[in-house]
C-alpha positions as CSV (number, residue, x, y, z in Angstrom):
1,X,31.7,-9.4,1.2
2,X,28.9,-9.8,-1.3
3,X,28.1,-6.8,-3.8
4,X,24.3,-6.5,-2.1
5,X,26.2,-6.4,1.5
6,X,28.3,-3.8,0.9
7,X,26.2,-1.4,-0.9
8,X,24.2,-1.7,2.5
9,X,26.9,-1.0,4.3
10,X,27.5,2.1,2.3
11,X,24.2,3.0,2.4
12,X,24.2,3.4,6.7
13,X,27.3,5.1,6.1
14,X,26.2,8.2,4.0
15,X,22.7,8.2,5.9
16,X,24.6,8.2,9.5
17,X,26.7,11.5,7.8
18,X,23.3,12.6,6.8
19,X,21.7,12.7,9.8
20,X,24.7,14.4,11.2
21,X,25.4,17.3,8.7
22,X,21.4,17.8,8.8
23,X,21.1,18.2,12.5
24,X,24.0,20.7,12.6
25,X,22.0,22.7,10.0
26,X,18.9,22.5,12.4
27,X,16.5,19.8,11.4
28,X,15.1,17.5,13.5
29,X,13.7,14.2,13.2
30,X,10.0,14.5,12.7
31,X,7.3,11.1,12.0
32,X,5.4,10.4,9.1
33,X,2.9,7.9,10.4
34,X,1.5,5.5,7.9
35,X,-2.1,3.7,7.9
36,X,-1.9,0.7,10.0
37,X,-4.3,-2.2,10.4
38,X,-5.7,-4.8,12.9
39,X,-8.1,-6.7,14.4
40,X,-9.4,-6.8,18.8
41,X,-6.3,-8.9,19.3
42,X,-3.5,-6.5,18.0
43,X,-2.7,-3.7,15.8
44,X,-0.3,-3.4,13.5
45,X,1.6,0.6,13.6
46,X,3.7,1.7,11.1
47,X,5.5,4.5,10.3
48,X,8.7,6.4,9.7
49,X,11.3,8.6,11.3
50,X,13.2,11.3,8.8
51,X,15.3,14.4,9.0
52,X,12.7,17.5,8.5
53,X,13.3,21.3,8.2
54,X,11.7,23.1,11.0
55,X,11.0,26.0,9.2
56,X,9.4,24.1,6.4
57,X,5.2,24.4,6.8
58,X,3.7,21.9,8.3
59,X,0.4,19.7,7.6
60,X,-1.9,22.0,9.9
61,X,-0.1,25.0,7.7
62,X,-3.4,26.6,6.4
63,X,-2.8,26.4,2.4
64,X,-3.4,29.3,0.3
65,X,-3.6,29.3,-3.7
66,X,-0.1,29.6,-3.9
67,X,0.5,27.1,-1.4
68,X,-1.3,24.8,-3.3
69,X,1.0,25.1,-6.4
70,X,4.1,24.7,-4.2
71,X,2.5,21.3,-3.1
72,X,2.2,19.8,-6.3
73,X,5.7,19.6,-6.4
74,X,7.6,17.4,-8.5
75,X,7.9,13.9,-7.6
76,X,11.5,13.2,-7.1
77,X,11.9,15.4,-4.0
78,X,10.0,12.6,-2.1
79,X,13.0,10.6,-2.7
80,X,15.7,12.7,-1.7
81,X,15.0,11.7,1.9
82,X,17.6,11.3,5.4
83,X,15.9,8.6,7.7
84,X,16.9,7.8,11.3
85,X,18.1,4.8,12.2
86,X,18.3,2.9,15.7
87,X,16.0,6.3,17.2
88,X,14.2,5.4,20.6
89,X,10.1,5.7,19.9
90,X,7.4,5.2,21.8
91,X,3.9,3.6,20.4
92,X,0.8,4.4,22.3
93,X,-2.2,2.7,21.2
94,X,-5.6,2.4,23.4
95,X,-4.8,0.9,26.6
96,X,-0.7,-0.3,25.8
97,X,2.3,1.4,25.5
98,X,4.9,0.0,23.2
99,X,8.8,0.9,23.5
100,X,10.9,0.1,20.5
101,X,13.5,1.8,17.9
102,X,13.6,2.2,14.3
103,X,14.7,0.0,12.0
104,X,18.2,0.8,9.8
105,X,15.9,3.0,7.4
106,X,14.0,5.1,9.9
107,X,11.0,2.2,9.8
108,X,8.9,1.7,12.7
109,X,7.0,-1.9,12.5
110,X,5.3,-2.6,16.2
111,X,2.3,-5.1,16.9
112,X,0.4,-4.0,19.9
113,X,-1.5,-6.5,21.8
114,X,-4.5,-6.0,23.7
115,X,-4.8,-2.7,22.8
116,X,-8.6,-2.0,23.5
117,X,-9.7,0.0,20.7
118,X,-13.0,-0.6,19.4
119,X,-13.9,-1.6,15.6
120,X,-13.7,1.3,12.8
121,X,-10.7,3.9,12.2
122,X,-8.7,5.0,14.8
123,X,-5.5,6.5,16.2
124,X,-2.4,5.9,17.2
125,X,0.4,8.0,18.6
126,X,4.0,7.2,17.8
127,X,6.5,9.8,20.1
128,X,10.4,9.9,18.5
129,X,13.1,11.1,20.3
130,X,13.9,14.5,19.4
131,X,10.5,14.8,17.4
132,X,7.3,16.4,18.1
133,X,4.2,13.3,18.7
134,X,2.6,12.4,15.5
135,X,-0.8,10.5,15.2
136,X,-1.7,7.6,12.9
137,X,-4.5,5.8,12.0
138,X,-5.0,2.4,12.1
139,X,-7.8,0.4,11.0
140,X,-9.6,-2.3,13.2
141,X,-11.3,-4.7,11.5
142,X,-14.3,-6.1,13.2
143,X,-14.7,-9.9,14.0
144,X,-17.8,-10.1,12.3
145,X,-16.7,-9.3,8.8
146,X,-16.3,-12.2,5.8
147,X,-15.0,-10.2,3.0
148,X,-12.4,-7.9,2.1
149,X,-10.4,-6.8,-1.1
150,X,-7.0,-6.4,-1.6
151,X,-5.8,-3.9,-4.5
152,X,-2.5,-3.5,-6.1
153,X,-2.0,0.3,-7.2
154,X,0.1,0.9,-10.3
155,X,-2.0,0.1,-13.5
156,X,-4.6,-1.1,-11.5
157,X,-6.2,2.1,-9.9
158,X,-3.5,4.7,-11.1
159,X,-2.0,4.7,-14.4
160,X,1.8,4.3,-14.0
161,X,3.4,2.1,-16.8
162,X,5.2,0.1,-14.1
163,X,8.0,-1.6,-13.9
164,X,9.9,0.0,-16.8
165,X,12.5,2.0,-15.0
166,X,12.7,5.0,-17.3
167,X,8.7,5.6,-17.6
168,X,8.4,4.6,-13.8
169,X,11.2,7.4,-12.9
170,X,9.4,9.7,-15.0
171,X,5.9,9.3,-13.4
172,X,7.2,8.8,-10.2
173,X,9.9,11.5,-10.3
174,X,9.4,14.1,-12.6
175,X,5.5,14.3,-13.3
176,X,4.0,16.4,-11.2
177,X,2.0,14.8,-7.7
178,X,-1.2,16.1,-8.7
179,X,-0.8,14.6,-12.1
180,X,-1.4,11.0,-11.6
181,X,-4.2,9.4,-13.6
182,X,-7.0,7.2,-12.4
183,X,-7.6,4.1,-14.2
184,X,-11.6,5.1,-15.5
185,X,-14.3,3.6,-13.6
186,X,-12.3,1.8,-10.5
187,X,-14.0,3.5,-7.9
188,X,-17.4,2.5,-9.6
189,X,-16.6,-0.8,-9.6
190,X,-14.9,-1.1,-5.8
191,X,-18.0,0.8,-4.7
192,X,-20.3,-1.7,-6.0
193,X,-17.9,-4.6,-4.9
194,X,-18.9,-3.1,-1.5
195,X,-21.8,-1.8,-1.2
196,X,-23.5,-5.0,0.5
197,X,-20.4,-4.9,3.1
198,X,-19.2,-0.9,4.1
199,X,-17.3,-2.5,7.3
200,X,-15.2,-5.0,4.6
201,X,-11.5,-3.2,5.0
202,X,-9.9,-2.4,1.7
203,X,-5.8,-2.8,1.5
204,X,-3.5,-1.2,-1.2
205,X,-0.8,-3.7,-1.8
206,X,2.1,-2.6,-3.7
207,X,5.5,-3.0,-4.7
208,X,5.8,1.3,-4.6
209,X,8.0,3.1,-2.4
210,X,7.0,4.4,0.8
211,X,8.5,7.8,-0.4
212,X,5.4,8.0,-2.3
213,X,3.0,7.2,0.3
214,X,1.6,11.3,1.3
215,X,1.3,11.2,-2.7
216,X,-1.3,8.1,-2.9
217,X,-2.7,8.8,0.2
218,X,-4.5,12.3,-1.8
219,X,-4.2,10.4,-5.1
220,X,-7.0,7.7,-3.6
221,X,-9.5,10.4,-1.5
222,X,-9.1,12.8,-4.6
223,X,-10.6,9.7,-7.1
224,X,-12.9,8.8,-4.5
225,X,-11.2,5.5,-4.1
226,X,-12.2,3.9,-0.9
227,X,-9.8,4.3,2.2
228,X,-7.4,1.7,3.3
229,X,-3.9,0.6,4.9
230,X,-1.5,1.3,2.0
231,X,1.3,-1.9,2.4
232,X,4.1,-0.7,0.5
233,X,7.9,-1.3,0.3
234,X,11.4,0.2,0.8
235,X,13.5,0.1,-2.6
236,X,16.9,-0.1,-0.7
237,X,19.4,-3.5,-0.5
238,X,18.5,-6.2,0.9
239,X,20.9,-8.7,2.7
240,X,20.4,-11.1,-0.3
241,X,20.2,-8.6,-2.9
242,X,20.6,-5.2,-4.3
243,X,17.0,-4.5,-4.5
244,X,13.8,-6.3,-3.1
245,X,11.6,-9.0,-4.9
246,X,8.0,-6.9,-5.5
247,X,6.9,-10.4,-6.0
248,X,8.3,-11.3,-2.8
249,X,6.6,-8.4,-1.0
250,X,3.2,-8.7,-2.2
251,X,3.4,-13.0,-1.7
252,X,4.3,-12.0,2.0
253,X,1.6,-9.4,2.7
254,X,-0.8,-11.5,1.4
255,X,0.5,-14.0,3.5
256,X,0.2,-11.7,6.4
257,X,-3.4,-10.8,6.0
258,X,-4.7,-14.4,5.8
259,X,-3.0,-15.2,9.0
260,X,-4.4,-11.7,10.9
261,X,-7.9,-12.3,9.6
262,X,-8.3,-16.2,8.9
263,X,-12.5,-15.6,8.8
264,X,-12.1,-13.1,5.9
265,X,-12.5,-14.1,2.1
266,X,-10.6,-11.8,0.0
267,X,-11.3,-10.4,-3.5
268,X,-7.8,-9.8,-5.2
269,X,-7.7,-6.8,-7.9
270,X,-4.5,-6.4,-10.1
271,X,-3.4,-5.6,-13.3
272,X,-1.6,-8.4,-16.3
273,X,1.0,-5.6,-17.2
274,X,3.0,-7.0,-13.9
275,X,3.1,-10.5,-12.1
276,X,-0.6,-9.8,-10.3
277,X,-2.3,-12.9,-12.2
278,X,0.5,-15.2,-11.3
279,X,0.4,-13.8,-7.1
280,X,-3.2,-14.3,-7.1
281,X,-3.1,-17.4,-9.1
282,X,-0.9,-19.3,-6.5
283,X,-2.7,-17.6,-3.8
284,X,-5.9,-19.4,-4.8
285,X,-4.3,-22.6,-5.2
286,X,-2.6,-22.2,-2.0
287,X,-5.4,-20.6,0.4
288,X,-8.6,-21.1,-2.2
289,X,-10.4,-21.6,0.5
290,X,-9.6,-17.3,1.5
291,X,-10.3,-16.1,-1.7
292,X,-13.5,-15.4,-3.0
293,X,-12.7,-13.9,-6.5
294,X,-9.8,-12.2,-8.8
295,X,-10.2,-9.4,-10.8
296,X,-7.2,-8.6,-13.2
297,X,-7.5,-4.8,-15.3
298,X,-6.0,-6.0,-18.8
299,X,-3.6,-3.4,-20.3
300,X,-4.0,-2.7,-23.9
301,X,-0.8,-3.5,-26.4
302,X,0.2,-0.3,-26.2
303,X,0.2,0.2,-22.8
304,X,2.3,-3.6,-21.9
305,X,4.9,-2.3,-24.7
306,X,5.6,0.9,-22.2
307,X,5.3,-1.1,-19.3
308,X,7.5,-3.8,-20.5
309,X,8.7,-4.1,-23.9
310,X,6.2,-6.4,-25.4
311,X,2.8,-5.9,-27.1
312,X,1.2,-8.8,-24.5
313,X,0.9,-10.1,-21.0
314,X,3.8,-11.2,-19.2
315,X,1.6,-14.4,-17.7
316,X,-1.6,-15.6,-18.5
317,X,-4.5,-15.6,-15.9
318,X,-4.7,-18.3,-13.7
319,X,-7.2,-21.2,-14.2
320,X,-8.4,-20.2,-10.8
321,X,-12.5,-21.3,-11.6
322,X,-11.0,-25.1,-11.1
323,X,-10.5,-24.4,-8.0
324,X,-14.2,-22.9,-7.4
325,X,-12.7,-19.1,-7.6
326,X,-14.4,-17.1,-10.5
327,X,-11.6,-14.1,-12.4
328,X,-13.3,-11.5,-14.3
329,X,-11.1,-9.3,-16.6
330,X,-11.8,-5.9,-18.3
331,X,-9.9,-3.3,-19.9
332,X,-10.6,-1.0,-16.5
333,X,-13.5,-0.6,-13.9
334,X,-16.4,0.1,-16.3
335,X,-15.5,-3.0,-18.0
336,X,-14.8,-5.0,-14.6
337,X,-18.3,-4.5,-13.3
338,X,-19.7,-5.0,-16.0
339,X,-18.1,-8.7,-16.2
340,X,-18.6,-8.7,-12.4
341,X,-22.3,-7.9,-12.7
342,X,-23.0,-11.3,-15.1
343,X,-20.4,-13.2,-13.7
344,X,-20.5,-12.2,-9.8
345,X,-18.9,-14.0,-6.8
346,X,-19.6,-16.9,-4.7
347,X,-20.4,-14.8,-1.5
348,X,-22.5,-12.7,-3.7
349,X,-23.9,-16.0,-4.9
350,X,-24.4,-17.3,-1.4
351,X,-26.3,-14.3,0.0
352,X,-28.8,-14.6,-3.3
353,X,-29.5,-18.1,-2.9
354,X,-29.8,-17.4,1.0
355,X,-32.6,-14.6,0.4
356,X,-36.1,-15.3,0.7
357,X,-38.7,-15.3,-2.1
């Protein structure tokens, strides 16, 4: 048995005798429901099934000042989770009623066909067994739009220092949730990326934990960062290794989003102090034809020695103007849209050239 297999296997084991020693002590399973996504044909709902507290206060609990320090609790406790594997749920969204069960880590992952919502957000219900119905919103896109953008998170709109495991525990961890930092002047610059389109859907794609997802959820409406499906992932083993690729992840969900909208052109943001130019560089050579631009937030030397060691990028920007794609750079979003603002997009080229004297 490989190393990856049986830490898995481990890993069921102590979360099966979770879920046992918490439900003797009274909790119950209770849903999170995360930001789903899709288009007239089908909607994607996601969400989560974990052990919860019944006497803890709720998200209708009014919140008083106190209240609100006791939310800003410190990060690590959204870690410290018991999920619910194999749990019978029920998705009900518009006209169709899905029946399915969690997934080994409490993950619930349905498409729904022919669901009859109409364009904008809406909601979903997802019912657990055992757990009191929990709504979720899900974004349908409408058929008429030709642009979206798709935004990694860490270093790119919050200030992290990802990947470097001991600053990343600390910021994720120990720091305080109301603590996070925006990266100056990205909402300026999404806003104005935009503005022409408010229907184009917006999608946080990152290689963060879904722990964290209540947490970025009020980081993004408190920086008045535009609303949007967060894709994140699940930092457990994997059957081929003891942690997943973040590469991997964002490569697929990309993937995914070009085949649920294939009319959409995609702006890409990330940041150089990861792998973002390198994803959105083979993107564009892959699917150019799906991209309309890249924007990449360069670190300073300081900030790539905390995030991985060295005083420079770990890959160069992709050549990605060969290939009819313009990438802008900037230091963060007040430099961005400035570049932006000389260099602009071909969409935003197109609808100039397209406008009457």
């Amino acid at each position: 048995m490989a190393l990856a297999d049986f830490v898995r296997k481990a890993e069921h084991s102590i979360n099966r005798a979770g879920v046992r020693r918490k439900a003797e002590a009274g909790w119950r399973p209770a849903v999170t429901g995360f930001r789903g996504y899709g288009s007239g044909r089908r909607v994607r709902v996601l969400g989560r099934v974990l052990m919860a507290d019944p006497e803890e206060p709720g998200e209708d609990t009014p919140i008083t000042p106190r209240g609100v320090a006791e939310q800003a609790q410190r990060g690590w406790r959204q870690f410290f989770t018991v999920q619910v594997g194999g749990l019978p749920v029920t998705v009900r969204a518009g006209e169709q009623t899905v029946h399915t069960t969690t997934n080994a880590n409490g993950y619930v992952d349905v498409l729904v066909n022919d669901h009859g919502l109409p364009s904008g957000w809406q909601e979903v219900t997802i019912e657990a067994e055992g757990a009191p119905p929990q709504r979720a919103d899900v974004l349908i896109v409408p058929s008429e739009v030709r642009t979206g953008l798709i935004s990694d998170i860490d270093d790119t709109v919050m200030v992290t220092w990802l990947p470097r495991a001991l600053l990343a525990a600390w910021n994720s961890w120990v720091r305080h949730t109301n603590k996070r930092k925006p990266v100056p002047g990205m909402n300026d610059f999404y806003r104005e990326l935009l503005g022409d389109d408010p229907d184009a859907p917006v999608f946080y794609l990152s290689t963060g934990a879904w722990n964290t997802y209540g947490t970025l959820v009020d980081f993004l409406a408190k920086h008045d960062l535009p609303k949007g499906p967060l894709l994140l992932t699940d930092w457990g083993p994997t059957p081929t290794g003891l942690f997943r690729s973040g590469q991997e992840h964002k490569k697929v969900q990309l993937r995914n989003l070009f085949i649920e909208f294939p009319e959409i052109q995609w702006i890409l943001v990330g940041d150089d102090g990861q792998h973002d130019p390198l994803i959105y560089g083979e993107a564009v050579f892959e699917h150019g034809d799906r991209v309309a631009g890249v924007a990449i937030r360069q670190l300073s030397p300081s900030e790539h020695v905390l995030s991985h060691g060295t005083t420079t990028a770990l890959t160069e920007p992709a050549q990605t103007a060969e290939r009819g794609v313009p990438t802008i750079l900037g230091a963060d979003g007040h430099e961005l849209l400035d570049n932006y603002r000389r260099a602009s997009f071909p969409l935003v080229r197109e609808q100039v050239a397209e406008t009457p004297e």
